[in-house]
DRENLO-608017 format. One record per atom (N, C-alpha, C, CB): residue in three letters; x, y, z; atom name. Coordinates in pm, whole numbers, always signed. Glycine has a CB too. Layout:
<nodes>
[node 'Ala', [X, Y, Z], 'CA'],
...
</nodes>
This chain:
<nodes>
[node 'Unk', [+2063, -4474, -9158], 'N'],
[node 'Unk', [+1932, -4526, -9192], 'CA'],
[node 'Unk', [+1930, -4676, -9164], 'C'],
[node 'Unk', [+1897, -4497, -9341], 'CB'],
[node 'Unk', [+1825, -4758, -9058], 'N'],
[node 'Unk', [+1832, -4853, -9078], 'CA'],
[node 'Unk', [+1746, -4943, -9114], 'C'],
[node 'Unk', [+1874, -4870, -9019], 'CB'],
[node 'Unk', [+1789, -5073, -9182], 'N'],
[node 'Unk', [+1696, -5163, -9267], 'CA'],
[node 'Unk', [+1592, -5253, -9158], 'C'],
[node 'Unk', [+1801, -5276, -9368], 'CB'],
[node 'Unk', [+1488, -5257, -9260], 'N'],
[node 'Unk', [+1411, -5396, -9175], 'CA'],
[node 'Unk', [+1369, -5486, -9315], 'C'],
[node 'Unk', [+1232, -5342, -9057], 'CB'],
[node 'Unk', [+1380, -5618, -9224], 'N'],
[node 'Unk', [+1383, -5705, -9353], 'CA'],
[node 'Unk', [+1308, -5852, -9285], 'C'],
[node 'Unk', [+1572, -5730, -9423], 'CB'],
[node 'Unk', [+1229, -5949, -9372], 'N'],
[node 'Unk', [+1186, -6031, -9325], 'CA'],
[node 'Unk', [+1229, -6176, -9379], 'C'],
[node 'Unk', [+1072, -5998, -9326], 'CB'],
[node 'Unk', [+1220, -6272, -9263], 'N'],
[node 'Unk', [+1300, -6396, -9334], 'CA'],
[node 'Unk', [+1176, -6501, -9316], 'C'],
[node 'Unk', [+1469, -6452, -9246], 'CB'],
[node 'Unk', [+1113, -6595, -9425], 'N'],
[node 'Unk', [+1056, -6633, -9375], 'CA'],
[node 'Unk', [+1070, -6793, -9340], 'C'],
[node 'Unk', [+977, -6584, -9423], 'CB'],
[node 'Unk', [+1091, -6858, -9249], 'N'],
[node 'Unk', [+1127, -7001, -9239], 'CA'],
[node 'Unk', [+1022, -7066, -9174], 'C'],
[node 'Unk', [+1256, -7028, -9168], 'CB'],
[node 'Unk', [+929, -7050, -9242], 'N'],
[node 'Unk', [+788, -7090, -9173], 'CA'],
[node 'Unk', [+850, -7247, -9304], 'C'],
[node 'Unk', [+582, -6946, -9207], 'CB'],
[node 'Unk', [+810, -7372, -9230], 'N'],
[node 'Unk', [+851, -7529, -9249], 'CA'],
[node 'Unk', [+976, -7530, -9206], 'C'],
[node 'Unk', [+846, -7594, -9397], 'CB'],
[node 'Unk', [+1041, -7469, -9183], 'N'],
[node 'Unk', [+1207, -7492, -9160], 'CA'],
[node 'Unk', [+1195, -7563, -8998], 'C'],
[node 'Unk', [+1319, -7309, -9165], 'CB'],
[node 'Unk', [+1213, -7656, -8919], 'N'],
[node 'Unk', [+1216, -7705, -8791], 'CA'],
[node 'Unk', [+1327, -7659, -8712], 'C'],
[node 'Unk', [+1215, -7839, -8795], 'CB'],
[node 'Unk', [+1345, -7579, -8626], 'N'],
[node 'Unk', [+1446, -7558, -8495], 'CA'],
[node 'Unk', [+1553, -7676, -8517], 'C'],
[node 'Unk', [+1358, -7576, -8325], 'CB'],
[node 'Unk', [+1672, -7698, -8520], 'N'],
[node 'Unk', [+1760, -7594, -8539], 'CA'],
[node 'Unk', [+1796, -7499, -8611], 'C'],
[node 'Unk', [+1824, -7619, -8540], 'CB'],
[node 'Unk', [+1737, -7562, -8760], 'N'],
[node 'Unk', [+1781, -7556, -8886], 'CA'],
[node 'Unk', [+1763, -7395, -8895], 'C'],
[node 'Unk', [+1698, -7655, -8994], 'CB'],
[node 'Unk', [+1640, -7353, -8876], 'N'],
[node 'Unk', [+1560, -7206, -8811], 'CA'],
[node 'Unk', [+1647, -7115, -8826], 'C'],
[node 'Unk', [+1513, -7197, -8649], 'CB'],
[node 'Unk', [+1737, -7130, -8692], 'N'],
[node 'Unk', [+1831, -7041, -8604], 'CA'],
[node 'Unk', [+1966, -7005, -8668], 'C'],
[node 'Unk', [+1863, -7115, -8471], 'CB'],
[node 'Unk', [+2008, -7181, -8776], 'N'],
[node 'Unk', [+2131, -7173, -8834], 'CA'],
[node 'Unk', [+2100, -7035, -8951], 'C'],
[node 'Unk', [+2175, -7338, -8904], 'CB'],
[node 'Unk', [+1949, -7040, -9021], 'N'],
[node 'Unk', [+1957, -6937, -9117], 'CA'],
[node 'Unk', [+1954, -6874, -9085], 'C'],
[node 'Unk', [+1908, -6914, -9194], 'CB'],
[node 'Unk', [+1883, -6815, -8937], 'N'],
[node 'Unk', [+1831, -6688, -8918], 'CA'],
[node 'Unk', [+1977, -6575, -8884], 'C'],
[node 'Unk', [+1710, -6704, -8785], 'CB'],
[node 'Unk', [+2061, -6681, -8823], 'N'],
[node 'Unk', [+2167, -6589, -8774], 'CA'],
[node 'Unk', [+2271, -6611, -8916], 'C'],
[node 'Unk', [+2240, -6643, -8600], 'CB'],
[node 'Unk', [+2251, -6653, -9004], 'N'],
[node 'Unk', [+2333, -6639, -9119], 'CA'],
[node 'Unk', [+2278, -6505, -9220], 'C'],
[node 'Unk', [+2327, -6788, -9198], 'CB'],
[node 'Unk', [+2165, -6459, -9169], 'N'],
[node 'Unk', [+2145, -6357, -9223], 'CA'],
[node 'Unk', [+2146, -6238, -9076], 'C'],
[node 'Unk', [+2008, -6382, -9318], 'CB'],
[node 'Unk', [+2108, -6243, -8986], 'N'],
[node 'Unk', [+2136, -6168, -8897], 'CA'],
[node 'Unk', [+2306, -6090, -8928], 'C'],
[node 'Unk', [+2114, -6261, -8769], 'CB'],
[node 'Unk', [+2412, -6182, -8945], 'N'],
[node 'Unk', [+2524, -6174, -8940], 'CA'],
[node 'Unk', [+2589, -6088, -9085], 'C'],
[node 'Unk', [+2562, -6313, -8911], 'CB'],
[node 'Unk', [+2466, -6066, -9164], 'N'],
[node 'Unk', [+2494, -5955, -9291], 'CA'],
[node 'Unk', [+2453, -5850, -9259], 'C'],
[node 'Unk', [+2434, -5973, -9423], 'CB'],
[node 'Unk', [+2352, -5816, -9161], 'N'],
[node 'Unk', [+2286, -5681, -9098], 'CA'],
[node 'Unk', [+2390, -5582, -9045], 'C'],
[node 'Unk', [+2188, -5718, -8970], 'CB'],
[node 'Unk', [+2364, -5429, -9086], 'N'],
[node 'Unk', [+2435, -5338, -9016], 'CA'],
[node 'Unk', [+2389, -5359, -8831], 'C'],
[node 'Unk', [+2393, -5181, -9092], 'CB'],
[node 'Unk', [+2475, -5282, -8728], 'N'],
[node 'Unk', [+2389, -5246, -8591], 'CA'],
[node 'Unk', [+2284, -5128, -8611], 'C'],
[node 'Unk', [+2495, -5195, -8466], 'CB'],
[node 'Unk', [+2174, -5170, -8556], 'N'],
[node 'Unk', [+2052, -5106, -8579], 'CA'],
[node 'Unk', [+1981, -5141, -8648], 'C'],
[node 'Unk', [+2051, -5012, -8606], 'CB'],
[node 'Unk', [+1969, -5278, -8752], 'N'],
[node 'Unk', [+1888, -5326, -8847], 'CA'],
[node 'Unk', [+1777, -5414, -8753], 'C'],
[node 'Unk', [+1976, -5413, -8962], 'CB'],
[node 'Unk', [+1679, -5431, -8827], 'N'],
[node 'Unk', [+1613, -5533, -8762], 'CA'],
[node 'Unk', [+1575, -5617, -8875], 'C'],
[node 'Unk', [+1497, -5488, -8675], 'CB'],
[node 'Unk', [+1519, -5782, -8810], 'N'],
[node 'Unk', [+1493, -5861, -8897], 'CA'],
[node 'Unk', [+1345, -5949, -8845], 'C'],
[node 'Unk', [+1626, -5941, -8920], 'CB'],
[node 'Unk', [+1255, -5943, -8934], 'N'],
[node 'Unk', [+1115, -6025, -8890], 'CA'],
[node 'Unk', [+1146, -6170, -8923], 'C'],
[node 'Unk', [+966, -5974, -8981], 'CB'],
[node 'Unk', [+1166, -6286, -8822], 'N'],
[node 'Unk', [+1118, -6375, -8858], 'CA'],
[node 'Unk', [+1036, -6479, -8851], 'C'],
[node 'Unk', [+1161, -6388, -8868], 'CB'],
[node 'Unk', [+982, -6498, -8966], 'N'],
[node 'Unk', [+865, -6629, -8992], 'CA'],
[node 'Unk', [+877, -6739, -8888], 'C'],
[node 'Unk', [+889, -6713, -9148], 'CB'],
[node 'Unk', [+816, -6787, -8808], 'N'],
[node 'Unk', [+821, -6920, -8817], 'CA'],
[node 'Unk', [+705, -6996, -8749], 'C'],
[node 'Unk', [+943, -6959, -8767], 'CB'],
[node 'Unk', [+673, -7120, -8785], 'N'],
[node 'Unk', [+536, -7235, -8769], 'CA'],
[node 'Unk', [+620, -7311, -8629], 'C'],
[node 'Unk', [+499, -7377, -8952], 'CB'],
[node 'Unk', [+719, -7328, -8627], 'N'],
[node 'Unk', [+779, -7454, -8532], 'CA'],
[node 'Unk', [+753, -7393, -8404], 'C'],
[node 'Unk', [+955, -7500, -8549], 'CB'],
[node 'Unk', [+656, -7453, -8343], 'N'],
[node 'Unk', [+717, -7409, -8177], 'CA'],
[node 'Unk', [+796, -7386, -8037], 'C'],
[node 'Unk', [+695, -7423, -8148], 'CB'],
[node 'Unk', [+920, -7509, -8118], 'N'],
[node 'Unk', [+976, -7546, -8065], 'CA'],
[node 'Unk', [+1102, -7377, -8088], 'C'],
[node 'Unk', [+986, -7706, -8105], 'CB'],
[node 'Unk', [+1102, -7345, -8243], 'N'],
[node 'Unk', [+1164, -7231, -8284], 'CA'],
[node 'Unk', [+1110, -7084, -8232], 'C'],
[node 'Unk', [+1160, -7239, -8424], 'CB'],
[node 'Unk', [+966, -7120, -8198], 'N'],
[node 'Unk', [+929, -6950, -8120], 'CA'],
[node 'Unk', [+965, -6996, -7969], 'C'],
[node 'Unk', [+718, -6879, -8130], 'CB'],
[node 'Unk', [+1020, -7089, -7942], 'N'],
[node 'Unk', [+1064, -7057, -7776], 'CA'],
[node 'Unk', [+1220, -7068, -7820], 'C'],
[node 'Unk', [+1002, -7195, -7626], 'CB'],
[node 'Unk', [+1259, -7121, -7884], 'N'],
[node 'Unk', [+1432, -7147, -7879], 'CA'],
[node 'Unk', [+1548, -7006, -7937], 'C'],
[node 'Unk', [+1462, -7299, -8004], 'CB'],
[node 'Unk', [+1436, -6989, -8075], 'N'],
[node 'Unk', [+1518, -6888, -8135], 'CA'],
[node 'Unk', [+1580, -6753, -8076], 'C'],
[node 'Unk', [+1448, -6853, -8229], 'CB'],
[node 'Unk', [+1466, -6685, -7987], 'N'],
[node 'Unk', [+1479, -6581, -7875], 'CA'],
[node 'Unk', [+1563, -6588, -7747], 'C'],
[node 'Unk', [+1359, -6564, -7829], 'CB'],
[node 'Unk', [+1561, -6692, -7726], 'N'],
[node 'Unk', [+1671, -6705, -7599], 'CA'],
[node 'Unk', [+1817, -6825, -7688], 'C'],
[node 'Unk', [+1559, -6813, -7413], 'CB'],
[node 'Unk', [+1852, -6801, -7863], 'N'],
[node 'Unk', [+1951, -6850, -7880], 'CA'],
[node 'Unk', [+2014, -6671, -7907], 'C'],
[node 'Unk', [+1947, -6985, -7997], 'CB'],
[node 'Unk', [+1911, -6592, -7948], 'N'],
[node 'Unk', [+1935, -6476, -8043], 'CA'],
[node 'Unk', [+1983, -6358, -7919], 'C'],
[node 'Unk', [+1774, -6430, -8148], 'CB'],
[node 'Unk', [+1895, -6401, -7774], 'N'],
[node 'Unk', [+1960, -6329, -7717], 'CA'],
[node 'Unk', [+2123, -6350, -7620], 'C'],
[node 'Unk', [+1861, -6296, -7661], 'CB'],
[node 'Unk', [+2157, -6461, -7658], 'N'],
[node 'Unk', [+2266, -6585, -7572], 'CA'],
[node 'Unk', [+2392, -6490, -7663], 'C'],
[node 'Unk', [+2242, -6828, -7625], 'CB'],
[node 'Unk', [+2336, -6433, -7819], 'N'],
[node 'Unk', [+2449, -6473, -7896], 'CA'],
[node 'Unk', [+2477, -6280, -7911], 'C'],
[node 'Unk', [+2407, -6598, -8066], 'CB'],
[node 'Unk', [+2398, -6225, -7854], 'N'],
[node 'Unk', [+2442, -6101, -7794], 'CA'],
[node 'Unk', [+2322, -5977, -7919], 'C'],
[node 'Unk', [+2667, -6088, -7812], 'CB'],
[node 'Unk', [+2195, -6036, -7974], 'N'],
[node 'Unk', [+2096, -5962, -8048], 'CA'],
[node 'Unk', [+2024, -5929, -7921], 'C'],
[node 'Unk', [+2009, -6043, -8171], 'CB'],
[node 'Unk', [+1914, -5814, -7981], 'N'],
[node 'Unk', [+1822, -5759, -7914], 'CA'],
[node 'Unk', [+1678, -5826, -7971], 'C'],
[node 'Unk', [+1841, -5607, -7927], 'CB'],
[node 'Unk', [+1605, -5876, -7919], 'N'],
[node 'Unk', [+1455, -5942, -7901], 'CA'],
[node 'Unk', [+1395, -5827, -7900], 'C'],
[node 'Unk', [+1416, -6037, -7766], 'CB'],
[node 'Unk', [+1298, -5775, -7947], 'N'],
[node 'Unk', [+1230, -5659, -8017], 'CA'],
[node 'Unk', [+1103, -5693, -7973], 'C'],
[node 'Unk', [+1245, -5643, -8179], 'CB'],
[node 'Unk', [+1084, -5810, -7984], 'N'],
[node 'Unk', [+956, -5842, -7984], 'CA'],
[node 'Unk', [+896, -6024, -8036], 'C'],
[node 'Unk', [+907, -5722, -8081], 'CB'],
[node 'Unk', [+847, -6060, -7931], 'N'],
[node 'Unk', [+785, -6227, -8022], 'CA'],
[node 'Unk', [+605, -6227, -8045], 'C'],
[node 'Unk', [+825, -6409, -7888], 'CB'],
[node 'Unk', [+542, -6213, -8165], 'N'],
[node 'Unk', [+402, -6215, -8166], 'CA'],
[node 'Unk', [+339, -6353, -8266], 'C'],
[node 'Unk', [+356, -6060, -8225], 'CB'],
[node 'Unk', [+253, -6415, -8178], 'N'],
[node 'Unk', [+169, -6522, -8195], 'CA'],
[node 'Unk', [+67, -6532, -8281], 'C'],
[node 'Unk', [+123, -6545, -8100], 'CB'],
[node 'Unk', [+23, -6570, -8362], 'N'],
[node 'Unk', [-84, -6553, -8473], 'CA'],
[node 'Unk', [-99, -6687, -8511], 'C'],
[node 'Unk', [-45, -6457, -8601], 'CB'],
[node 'Unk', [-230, -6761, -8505], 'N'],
[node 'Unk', [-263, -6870, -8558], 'CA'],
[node 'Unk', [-170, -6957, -8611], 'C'],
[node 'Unk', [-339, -6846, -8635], 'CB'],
[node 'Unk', [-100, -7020, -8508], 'N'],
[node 'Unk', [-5, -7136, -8489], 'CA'],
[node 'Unk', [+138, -7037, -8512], 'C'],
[node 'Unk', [-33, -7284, -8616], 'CB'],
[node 'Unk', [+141, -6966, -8577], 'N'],
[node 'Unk', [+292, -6885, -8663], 'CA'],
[node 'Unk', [+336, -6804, -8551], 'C'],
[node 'Unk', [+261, -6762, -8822], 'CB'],
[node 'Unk', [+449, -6736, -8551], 'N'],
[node 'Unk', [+492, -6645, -8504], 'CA'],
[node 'Unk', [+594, -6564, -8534], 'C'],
[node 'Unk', [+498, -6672, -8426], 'CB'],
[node 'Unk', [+594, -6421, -8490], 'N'],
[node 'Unk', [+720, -6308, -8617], 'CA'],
[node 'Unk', [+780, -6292, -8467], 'C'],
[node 'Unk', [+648, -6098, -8742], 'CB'],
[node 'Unk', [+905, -6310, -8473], 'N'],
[node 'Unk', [+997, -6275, -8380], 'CA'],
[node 'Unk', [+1108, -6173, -8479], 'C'],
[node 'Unk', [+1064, -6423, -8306], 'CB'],
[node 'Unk', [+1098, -6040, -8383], 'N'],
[node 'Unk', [+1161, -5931, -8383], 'CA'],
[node 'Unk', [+1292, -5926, -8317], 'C'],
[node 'Unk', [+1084, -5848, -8337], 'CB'],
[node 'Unk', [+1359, -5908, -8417], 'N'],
[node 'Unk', [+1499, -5920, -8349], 'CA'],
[node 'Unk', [+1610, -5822, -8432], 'C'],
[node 'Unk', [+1552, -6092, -8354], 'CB'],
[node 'Unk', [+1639, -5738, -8338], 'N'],
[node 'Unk', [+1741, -5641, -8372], 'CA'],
[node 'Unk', [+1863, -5634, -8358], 'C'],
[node 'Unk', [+1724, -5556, -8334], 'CB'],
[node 'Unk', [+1937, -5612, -8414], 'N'],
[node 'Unk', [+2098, -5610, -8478], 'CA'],
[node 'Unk', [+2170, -5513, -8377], 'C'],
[node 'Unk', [+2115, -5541, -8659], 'CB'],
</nodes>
């Protein structure tokens, strides 16, 4: 069975972002997925090509009035 879970670091600024996101990524079974929050733009272009560098699956990145949930699977 696998989990989905959401993190939200909406104010958190790129790097800082990525350091949490993969500190919780890194408690996930394979096959989990994780939604995350974020306002920084600099973090909806960075986080996805750090998440896929570091060997995750990109699920998905969606845009919504400045925010964006990047999907990223375990």
């Amino acid at each position: 069975m696998t989990a989905r879970r959401t993190l939200d670091l909406r104010g958190i600024a790129c790097p800082l972002s990525w350091a949490k996101a993969r500190v919780t990524l890194e408690t996930l079974a394979r096959g989990d997925e994780v939604d995350l929050l974020v306002d920084d733009p600099r973090g909806a272009r960075d986080i996805p090509r750090a998440a896929e560098a570091t060997g995750y699956h990109v699920a998905g990145v969606a845009a919504e009035d400045g925010e964006w949930r990047i999907t990223i699977e375990v």
